[in-house]
PALUM-724516 format. One record per atom (N, C-alpha, C): y, z, x. Coordinates in steps of 0.02 Angstrom, whole numbers, plus 50000, padded with zeros to 5 digits. Each point is the difference from the previous one (the first is absolute). Example, Ala and Ser with C-alpha at 12.3 -4.5 7.8 and 13.67 -1.06 7.14 Angstrom:
% PALUM-724516
497165039050660/500595000049955/500605000050045/500534996449982/500595000350042/500555003749961/
***
This chain:
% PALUM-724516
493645255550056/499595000049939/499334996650013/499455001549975/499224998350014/500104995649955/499644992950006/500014994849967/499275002249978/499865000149941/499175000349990/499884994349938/499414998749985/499794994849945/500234999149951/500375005849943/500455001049965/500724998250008/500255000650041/500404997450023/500234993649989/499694996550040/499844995950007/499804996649933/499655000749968/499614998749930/500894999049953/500275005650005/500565000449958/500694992749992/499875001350110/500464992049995/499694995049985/499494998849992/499684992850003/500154999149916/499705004049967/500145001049928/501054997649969/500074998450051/500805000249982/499984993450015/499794995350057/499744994750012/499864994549949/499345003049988/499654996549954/500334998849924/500355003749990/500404999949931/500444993949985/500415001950064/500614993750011/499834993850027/499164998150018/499684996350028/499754997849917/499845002149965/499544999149927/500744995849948/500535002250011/500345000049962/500424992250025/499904999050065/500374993550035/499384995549974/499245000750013/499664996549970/499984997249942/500245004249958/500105000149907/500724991250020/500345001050034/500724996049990/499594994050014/499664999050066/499604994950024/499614997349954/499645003249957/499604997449960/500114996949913/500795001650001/499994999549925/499854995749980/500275000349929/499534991749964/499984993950019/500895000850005/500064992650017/499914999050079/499565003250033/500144998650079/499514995950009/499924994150047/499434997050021/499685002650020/500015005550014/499265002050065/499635002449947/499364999950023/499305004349968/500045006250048/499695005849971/499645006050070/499644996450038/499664994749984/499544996550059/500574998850067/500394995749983/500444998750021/500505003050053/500345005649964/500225006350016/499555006350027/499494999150011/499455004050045/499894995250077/500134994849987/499934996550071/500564999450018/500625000549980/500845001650035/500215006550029/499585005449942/500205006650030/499535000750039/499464999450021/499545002150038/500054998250048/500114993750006/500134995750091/500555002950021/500605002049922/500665001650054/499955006550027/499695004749979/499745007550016/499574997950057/499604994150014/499455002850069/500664997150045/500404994950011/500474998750044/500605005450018/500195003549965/500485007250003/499495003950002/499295002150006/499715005850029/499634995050068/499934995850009/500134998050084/500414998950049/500505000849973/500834998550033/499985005450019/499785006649949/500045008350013/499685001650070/499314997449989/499545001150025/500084998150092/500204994550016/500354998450055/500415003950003/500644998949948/500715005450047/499755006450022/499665001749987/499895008050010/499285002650046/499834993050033/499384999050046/499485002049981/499805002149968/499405002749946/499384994250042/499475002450050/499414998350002/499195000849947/500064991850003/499294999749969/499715002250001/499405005849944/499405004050018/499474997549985/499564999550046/499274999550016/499574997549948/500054995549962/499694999249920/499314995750005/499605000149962/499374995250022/500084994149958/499534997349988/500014993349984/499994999549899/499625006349995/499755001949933/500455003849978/500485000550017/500865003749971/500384995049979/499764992750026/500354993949956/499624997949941/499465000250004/499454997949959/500005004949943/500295006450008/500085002649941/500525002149966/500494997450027/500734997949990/500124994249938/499384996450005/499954993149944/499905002949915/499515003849991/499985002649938/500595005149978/500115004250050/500905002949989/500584995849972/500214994750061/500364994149964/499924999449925/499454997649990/499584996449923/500285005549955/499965007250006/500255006649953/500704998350013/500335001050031/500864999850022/500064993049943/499704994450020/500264994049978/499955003149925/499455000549974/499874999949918/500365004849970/500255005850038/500355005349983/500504998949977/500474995950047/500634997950019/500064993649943/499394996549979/500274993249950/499955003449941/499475006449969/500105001349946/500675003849982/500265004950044/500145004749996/500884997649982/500134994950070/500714995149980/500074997449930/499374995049994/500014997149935/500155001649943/499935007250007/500055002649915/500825005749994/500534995950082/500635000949994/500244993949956/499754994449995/500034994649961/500365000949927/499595007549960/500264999549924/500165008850021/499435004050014/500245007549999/500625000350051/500095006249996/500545004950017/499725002150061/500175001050067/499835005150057/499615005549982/500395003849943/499815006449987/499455000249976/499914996949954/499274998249959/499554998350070/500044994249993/499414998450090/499955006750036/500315001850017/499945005950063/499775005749963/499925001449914/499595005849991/499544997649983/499824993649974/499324995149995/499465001250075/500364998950044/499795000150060/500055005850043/500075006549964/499535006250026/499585002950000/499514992149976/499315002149996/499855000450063/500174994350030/499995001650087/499595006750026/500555005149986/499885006850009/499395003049999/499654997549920/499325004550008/499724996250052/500154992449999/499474996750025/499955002050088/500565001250033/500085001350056/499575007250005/500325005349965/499605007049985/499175000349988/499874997249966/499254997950022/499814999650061/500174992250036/499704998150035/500035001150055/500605006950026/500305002050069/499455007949982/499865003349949/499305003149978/499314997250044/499854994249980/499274997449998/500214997150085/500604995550034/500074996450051/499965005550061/500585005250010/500175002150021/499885007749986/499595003749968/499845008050003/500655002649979/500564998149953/500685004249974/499735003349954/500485005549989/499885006749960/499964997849953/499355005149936/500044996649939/499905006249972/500264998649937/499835008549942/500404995149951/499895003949924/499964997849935/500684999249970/500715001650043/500564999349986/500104993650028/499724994350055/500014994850007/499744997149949/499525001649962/499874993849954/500445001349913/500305004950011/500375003349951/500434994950002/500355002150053/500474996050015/499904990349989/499424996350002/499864995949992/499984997849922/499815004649961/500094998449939/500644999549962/500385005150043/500794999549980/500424993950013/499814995750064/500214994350016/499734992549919/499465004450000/499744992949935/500565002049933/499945007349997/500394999249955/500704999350002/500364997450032/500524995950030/499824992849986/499464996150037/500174992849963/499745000049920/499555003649973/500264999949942/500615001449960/500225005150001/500545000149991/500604993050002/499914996350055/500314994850002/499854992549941/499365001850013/499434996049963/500184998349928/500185007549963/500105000949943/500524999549947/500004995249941/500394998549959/499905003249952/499554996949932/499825000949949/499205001850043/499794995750004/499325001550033/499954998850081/499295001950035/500045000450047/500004991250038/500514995250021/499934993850023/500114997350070/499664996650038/500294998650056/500104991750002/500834998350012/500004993350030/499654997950047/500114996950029/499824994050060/500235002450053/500865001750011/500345003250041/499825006150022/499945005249954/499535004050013/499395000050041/499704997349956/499294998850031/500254999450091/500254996950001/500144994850072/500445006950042/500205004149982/500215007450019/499385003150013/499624999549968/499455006150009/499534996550071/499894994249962/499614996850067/500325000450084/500695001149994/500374998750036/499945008650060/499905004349942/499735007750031/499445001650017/499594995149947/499185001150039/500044995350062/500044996750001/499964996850080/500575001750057/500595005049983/500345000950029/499925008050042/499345002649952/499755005750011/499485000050042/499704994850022/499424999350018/500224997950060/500624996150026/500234996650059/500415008050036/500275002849941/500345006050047/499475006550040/499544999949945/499255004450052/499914998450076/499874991849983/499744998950048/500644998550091/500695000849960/500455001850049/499905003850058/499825004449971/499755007850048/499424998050054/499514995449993/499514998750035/500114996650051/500804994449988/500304994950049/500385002650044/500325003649980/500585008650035/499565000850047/499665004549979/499565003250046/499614997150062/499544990049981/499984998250037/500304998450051/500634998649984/500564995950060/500625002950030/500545000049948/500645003249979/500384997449957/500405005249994/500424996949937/500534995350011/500154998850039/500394994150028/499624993850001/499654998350032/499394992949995/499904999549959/499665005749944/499744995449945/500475000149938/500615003450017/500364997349939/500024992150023/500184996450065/500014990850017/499324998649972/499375001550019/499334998149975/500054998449953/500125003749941/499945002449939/500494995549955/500584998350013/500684996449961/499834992050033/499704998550038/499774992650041/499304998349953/499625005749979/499454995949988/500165000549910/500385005449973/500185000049929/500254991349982/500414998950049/500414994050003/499824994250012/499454999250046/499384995549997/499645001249941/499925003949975/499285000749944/500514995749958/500475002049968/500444994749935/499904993250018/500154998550067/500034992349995/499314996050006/499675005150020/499144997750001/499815000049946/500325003349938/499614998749933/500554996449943/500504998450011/500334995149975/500664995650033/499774994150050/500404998950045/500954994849969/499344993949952/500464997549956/500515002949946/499895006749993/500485002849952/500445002550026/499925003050076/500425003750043/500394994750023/499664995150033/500634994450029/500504996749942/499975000649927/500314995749953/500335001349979/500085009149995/500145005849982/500675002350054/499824998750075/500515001850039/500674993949996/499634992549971/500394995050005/500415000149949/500025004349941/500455002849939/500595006150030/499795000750060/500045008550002/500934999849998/500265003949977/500575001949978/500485003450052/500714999650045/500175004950033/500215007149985/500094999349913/500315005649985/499405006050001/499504998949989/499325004350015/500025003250080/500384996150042/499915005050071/500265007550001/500665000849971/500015009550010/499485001249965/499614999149969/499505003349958/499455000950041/499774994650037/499334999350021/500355003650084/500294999950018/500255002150091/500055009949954/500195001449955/500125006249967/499325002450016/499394995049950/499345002750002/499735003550068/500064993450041/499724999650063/500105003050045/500585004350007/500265006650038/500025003849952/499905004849981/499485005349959/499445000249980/499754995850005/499194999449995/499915001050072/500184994950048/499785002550075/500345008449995/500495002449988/500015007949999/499415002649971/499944998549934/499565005849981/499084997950029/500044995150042/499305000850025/500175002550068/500365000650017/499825005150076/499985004549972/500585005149945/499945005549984/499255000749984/499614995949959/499515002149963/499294999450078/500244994550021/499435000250063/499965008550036/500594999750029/500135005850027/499765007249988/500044998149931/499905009149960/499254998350014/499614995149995/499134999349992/499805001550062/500464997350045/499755001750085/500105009350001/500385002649987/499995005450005/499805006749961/499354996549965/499675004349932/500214999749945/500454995949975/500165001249934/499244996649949/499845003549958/499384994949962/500164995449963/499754997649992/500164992249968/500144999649936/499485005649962/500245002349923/500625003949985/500135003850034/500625003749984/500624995350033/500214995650054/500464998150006/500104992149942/499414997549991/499904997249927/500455002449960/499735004049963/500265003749943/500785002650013/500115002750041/500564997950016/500754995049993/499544994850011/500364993150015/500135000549930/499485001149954/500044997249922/500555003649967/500395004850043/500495003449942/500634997150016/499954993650043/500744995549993/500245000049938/499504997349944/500075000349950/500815001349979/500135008849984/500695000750004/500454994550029/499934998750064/500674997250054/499814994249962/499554996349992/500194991849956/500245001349950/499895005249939/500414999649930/500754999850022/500085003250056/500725002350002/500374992850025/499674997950054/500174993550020/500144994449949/499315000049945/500014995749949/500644999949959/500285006149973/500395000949971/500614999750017/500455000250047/500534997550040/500084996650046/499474996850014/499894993050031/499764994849974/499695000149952/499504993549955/500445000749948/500245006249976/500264999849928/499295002849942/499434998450029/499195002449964/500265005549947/500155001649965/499965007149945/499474997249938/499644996349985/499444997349968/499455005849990/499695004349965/499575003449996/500085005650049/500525003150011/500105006450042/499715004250009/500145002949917/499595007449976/499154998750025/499804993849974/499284999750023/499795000850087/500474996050040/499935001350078/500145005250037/500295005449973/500245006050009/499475003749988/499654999449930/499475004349983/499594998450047/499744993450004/499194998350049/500275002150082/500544998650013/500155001150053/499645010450040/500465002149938/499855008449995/499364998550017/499714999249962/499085002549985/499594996650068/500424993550012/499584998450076/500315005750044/500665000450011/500185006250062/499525006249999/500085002049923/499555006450001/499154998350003/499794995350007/499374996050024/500055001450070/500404996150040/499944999750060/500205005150045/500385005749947/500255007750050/499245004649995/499574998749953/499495003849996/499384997950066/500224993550001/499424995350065/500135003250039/500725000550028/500335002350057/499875006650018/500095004649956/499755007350027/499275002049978/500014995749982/499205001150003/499584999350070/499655005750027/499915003050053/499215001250009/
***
């Protein structure tokens, strides 16, 4: 069977679900950790299991210059801010909610793999972009149109999470996908403790054992779904469509939520926004 970007795209997407959903356990209310917190545990433990990889399997260093680290720093800074809003607002929402909050991603990636990178564009991509908004509204909406805090902290969590996945494709390409997934999870993991060191050390000195299947759960599926996702970028997949993609976990967390969390809280509503992002993000996708 030909492994191609899709492919590929499909497992990672299975990944990330059961990776989103171990995060949700890690983070609940009563857990000590912050996402600050929990962005510098999963991230260090992902660059140490994608260097363990990286040795067992002899994988040589490629040729990188000096200015492939240097621009590795503002990446971090997106990953970091991505990763604290995006956790944070597992705090009070639901997975499901966050993760259709956070397919704004999508346009934002779709844009900018347009303007970065020369990807195909025509008027069913931005079709498709409006269908994604009307998805977090949809979520948005009670009596009138309102957004919490949590929310909010979802959306932020896709705009900067959209902006770090563009620029994926540029790091791929420079190096490989093996190196800079270590690059990339080392300096995410440095960036947290460089911008709040005292909360992270005070935070780990609370830290709980019953939180380890949760966080060792995260941390091997997240390292899955970034090779899958590295992988598919090394081999043409565009950055907007395997995006959009990712965003129709959606489904696999309600399902998770619901016989694993117990979540049945506002269903009918996550079901609906859910739909309207898929059919958002199936229009990105064949859009040609």
């Amino acid at each position: 069977m030909i492994i191609n970007w899709f492919t590929l795209t499909i497992a990672g997407l299975l990944c990330v679900a059961i990776a989103d959903v171990s995060q949700k356990i890690s983070l609940k209310g009563e857990s000590p950790l912050s996402s600050i917190t929990n962005n510098f545990l999963v991230w260090n433990s992902i660059g140490i299991l994608s260097l363990v990889y990286f040795l067992a399997f002899g994988f040589t260093v490629p040729n990188v210059s000096i200015d492939f680290y240097f621009k590795l720093i503002p990446l971090a800074i997106l990953y970091f801010l991505g990763g604290s809003f995006y956790y944070q607002s597992f705090k009070s929402n639901s997975v499901s909610i966050s993760a259709v909050l956070a397919t704004i991603s999508s346009v934002i990636t779709t844009t900018l793999g347009i303007i970065w990178f020369g990807e195909s564009t025509n008027i069913y991509k931005f079709i498709g972009a409006v269908i994604v908004f009307s998805a977090i509204i949809i979520v948005n909406y009670q009596k009138k149109l309102q957004f919490d805090k949590y929310n909010l902290y979802a959306l932020l969590g896709g705009l900067f999470f959209g902006m770090a996945y563009t620029a994926d494709k540029y790091f791929v390409l420079s190096s490989s996908p093996d190196f800079y997934q270590i690059a990339l999870c080392f300096s995410v993991g440095m960036a947290s403790f460089i911008f709040r060191p005292k909360q992270i050390i005070a935070e780990l000195g609370k830290f709980q054992k019953k939180l380890i299947p949760s966080i060792i759960s995260s941390v091997v599926f997240f390292f899955l779904y970034q090779k899958f996702l590295l992988k598919a970028l090394s081999i043409g997949g565009e950055v907007g469509r395997i995006d959009v993609l990712n965003n129709t976990t959606i489904f696999i967390i309600i399902l998770l939520e619901v016989f694993l969390l117990k979540e049945r809280k506002d269903l009918k509503k996550k079901i609906l926004a859910a739909v309207v992002a898929t059919i958002g993000a199936t229009v990105l996708v064949l859009a040609r």
